[in-house]
C-alpha positions as CSV (number, residue, x, y, z in Angstrom):
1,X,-1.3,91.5,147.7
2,X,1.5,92.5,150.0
3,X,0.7,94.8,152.8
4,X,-3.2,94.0,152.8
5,X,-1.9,90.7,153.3
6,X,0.3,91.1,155.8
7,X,-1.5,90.4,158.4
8,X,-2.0,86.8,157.6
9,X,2.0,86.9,158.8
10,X,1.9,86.6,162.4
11,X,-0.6,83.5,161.8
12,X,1.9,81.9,159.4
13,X,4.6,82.5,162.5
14,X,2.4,80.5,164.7
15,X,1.8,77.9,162.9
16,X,5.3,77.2,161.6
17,X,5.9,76.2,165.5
18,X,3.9,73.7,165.5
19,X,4.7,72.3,162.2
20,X,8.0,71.9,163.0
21,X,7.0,69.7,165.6
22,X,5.6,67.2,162.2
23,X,8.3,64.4,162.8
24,X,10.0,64.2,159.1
25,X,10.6,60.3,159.6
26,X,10.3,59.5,156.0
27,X,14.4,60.4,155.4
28,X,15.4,59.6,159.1
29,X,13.8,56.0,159.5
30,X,13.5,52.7,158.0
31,X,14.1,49.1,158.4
32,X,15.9,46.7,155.9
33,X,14.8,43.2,157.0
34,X,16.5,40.4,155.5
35,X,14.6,36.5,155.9
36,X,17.5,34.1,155.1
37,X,17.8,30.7,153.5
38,X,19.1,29.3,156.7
39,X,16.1,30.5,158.6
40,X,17.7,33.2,160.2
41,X,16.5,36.9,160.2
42,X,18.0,40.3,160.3
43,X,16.1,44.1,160.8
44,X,18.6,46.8,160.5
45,X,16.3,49.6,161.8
46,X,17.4,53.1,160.5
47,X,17.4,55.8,163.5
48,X,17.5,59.2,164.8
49,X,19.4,58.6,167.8
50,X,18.6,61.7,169.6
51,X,14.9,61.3,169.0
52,X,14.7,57.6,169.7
53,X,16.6,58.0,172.9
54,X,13.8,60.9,173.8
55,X,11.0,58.3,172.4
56,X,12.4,55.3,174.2
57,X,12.0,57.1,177.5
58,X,8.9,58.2,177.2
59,X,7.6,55.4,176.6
60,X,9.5,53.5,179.1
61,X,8.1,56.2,181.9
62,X,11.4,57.8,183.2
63,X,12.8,61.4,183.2
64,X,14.2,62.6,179.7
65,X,18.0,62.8,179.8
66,X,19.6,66.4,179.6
67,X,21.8,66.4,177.0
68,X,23.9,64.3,176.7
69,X,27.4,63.4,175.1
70,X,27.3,61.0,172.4
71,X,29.1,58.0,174.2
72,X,26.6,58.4,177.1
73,X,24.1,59.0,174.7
74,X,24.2,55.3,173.0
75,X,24.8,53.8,176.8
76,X,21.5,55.0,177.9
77,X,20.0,53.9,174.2
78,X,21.3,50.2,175.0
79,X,19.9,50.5,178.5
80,X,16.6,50.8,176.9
81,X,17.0,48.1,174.6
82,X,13.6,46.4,176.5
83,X,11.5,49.6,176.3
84,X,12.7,49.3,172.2
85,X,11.5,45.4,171.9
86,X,8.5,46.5,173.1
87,X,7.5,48.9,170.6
88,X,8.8,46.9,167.7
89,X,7.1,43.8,166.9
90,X,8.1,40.5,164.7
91,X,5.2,38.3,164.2
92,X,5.6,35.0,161.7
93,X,2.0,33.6,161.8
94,X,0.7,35.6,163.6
95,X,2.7,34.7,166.5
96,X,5.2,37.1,168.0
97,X,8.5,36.8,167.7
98,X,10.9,38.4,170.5
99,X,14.8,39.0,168.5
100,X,17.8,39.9,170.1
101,X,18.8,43.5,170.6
102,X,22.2,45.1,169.0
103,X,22.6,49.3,169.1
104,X,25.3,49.8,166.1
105,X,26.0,53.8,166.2
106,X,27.5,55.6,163.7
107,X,28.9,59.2,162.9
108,X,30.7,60.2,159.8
109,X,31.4,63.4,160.3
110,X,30.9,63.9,164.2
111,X,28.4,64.8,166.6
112,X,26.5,67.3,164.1
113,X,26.2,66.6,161.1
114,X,25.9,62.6,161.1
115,X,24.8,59.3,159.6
116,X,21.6,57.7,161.6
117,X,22.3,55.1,163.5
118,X,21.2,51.8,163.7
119,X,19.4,49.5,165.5
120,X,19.8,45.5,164.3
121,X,17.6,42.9,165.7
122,X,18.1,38.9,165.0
123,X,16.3,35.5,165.5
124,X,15.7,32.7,164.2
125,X,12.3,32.4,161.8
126,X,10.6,29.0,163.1
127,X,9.9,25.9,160.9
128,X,7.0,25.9,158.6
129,X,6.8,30.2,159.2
130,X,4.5,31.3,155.8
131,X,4.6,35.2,156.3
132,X,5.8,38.0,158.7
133,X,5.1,41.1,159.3
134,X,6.5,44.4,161.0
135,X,5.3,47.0,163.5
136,X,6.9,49.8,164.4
137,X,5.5,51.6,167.3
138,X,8.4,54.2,167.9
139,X,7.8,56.3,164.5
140,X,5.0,59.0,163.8
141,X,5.3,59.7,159.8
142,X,5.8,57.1,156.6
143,X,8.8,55.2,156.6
144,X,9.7,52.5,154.3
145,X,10.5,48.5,155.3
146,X,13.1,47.0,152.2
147,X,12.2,43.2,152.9
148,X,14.1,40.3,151.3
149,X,13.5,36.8,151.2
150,X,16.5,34.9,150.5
151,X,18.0,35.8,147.4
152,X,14.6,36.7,145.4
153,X,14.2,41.0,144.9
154,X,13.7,43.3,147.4
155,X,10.4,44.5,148.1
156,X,9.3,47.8,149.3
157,X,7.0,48.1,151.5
158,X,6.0,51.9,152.6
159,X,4.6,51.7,156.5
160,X,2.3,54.6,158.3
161,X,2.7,55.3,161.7
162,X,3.0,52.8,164.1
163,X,1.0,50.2,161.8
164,X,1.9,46.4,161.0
165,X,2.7,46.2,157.5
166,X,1.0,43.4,155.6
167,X,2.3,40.0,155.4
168,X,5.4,39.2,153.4
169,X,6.0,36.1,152.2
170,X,8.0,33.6,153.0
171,X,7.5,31.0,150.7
172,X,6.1,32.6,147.4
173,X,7.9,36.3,147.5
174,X,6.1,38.5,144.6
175,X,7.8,39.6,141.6
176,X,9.4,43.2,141.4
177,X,7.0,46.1,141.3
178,X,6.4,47.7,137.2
179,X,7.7,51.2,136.4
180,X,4.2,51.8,136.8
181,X,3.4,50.6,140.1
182,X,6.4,52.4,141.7
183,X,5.6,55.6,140.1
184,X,2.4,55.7,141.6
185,X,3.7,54.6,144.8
186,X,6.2,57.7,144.8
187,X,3.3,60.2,143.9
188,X,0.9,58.5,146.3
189,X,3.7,59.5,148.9
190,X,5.0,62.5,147.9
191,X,1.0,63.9,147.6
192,X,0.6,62.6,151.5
193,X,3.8,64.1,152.6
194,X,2.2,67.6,151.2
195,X,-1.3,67.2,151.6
196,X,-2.1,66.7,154.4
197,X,1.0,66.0,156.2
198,X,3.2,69.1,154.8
199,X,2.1,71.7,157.0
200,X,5.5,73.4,157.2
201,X,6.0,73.3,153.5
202,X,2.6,75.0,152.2
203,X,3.0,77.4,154.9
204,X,6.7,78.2,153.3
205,X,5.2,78.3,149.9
206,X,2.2,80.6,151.2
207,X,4.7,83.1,152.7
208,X,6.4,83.3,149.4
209,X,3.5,83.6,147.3
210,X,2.6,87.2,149.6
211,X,5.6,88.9,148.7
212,X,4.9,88.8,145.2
213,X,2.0,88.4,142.6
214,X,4.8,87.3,139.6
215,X,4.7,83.5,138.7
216,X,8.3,83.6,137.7
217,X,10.0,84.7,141.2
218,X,7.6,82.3,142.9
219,X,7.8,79.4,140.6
220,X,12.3,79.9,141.0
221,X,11.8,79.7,144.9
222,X,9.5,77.0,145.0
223,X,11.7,75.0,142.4
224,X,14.6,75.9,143.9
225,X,13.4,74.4,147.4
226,X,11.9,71.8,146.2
227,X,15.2,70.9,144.6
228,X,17.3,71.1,147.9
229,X,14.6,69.3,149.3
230,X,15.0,66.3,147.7
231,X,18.7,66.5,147.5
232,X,18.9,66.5,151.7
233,X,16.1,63.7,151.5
234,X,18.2,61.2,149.3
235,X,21.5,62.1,151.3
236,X,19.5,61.3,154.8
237,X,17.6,58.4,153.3
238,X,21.3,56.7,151.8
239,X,23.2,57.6,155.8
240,X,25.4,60.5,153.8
241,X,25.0,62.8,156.2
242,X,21.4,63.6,158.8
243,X,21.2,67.0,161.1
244,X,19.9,65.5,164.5
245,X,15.8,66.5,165.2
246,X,17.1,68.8,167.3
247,X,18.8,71.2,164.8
248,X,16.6,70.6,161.7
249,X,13.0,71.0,163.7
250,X,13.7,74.5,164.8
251,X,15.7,75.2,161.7
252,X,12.6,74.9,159.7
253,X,10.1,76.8,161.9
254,X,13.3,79.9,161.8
255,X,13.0,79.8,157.6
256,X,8.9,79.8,157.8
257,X,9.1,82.7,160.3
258,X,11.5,84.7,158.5
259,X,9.6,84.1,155.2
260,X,6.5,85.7,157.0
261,X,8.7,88.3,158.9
262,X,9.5,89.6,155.4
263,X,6.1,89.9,154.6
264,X,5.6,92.4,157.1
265,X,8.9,94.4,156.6
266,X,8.8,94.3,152.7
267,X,6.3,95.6,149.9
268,X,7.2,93.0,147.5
269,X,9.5,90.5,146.3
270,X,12.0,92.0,144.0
């Protein structure tokens, strides 16, 4: 199983390049919109900073920045607050609605290992308004939009890509989802972010599946990641603490590589 298979290595080297390049946006973005009793409205859009300030400047045609220090870093972000407006669209009716723009960084525990910043955008919702919906055209992967209509329960709404979500309601906000409904939600998502969107982690799994033909070495790894997995998720998706794209992209493709490196230097997993 080993060394005949070895050669399926190199391939699995490759191809963890380019899956690192899979933006993991489902911990690093979302947006908590809040549609108040005094007509007033509030998106707090959870970000990446280094990545939207990469985004927001290809999309608004200029050079991308050399790196940056973080104070310059959130200048140039609120230079672009146009380019961001753009991409991220308010409709009530139908009709768009154009917010004001507010950059709010923040950094827990400095430059490297910090909470995501945010973005907040507010307006006023106009008189009669039955529904609105979002769309974010800045992110790539599933995200989730938390919406609340005055004081009634928060619903979650999980978005694709660059999509408008359906409407929400503004008059007749549905009840909470059942233990049911949210479980299926959660396994809907977590199958998608595997199949067919978790390149990087089948190709992880793969690598340790060559180095040994025992189910309980393999089962112990692939537990034991899938543990930590989840554990970094929550803490990313609550602002704890978030690596930058720019550590945890490469970081990824470096454990799939050596997983299939030690496919070709070992016979077996011990």
């Amino acid at each position: 199983m080993t060394r005949r298979l070895a050669w399926f290595a190199p391939a699995v080297v490759g191809l963890s390049l380019v899956a690192s390049l899979e933006a993991h946006e489902i911990g690093k973005t979302q947006i908590n919109a809040a549609f108040r009793d005094d007509h007033t409205y509030q998106l707090d859009i959870t970000v990446d900073p280094d990545a939207l300030l990469t985004k927001l400047e290809v999309y608004g045609g200029g050079a991308i920045s050399p790196p940056l220090s973080r104070v310059e870093r959130d200048r140039r972000i609120a230079q672009l607050a146009g380019v961001f407006l753009d991409r991220l669209i308010v409709q009530f009716d139908g009709r768009v609605d154009r917010p004001a723009f507010e950059y709010v960084p923040a950094s827990r525990i400095g430059d490297i290992a910090q909470a995501p910043s945010l973005v907040r955008l507010t307006g006023t919702v106009p008189n009669g308004a039955r529904d609105a919906s979002i769309a974010y055209g800045l992110v790539m992967g599933s995200y989730a939009v938390n919406a609340r209509v005055g004081e009634s329960s928060v619903q979650t709404l999980w978005m694709e890509g660059a999509g408008r979500s359906a409407p929400i309601s503004l008059v007749a906000p549905p009840p909470p989802p059942t233990r049911l409904e949210t479980a299926r939600q959660y396994f809907a998502l977590g199958f998608t972010h595997i199949l067919p969107k978790g390149l990087d982690h089948i190709l992880f799994v793969i690598g340790i599946f060559l180095l040994s033909v025992r189910w309980r070495p393999i089962l112990l790894q692939v537990s034991t990641f899938t543990i930590a997995h989840s554990i970094t998720l929550g803490l990313t998706m609550y602002g704890v603490v978030s690596l930058p794209a720019r550590i945890v992209e490469p970081m990824i493709a470096l454990s799939i590589a050596y997983v299939a490196i030690e496919n070709l230097m070992m016979s077996e997993l011990k």
